[in-house]
N, C-alpha and C positions, 0 to 999 in steps of 0.2 A: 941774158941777164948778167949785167956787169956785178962786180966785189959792192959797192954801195947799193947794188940796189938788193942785191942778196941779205944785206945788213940789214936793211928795213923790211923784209918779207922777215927773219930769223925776230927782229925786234916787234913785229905785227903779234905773233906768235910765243912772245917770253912770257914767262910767269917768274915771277910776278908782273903783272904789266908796268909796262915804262911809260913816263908819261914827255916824254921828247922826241917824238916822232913828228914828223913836219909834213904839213897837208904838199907841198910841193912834190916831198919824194915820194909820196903813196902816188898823186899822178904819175909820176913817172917810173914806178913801178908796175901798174896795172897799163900804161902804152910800152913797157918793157917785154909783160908777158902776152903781147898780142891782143891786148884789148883797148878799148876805147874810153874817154874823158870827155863829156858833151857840158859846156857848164847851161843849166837853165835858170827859169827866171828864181828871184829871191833868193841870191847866193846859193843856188842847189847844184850838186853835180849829178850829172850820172853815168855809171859807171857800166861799160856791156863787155863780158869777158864769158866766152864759151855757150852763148845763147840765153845768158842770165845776165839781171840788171840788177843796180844796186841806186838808189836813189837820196841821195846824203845831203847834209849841207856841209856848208867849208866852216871850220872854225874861226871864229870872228871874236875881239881883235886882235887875239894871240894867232900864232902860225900852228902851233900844234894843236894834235887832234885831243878830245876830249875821250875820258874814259869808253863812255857809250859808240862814241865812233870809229876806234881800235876795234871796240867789240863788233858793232857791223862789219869790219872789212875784214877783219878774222873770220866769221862765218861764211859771207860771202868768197873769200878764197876758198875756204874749203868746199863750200856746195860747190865752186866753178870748179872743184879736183885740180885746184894749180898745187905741186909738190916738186920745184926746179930743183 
């Protein structure tokens, strides 16, 4: 995990939530720590990191994630026990 992508796992994870986090670097954070980005149908992605999935849609038509789906990939990092 490069300095930017650490930025966005520490930014996943702040309190108060931040609301400029960008659906691009969470892909490229969750292929950073070894897992995978499948996109399916109706703008969905899904996400398999450590034997577990996460099944999301992309934020549309801003680039950033909305509250509720910071809060998915928070949870889901930590059920996957990702702590780089």
């Amino acid at each position: 995990m490069n300095k930017k992508q650490r930025k966005i796992y520490d930014a996943i994870f702040r309190e108060p939530m931040t609301n400029n986090i960008l659906w691009d670097d969470v892909i490229t954070l969750i292929k950073a720590i070894g897992g995978t980005a499948t996109e399916e149908d109706n703008r969905g992605v899904r996400f398999d990191v450590n034997k577990l999935s996460l099944n999301i849609h992309s934020p549309h038509p801003q680039k950033q994630l909305k509250r509720y789906q910071i809060k998915a990939i928070r949870e889901f990092l930590f059920k996957a026990r990702i702590n780089p």
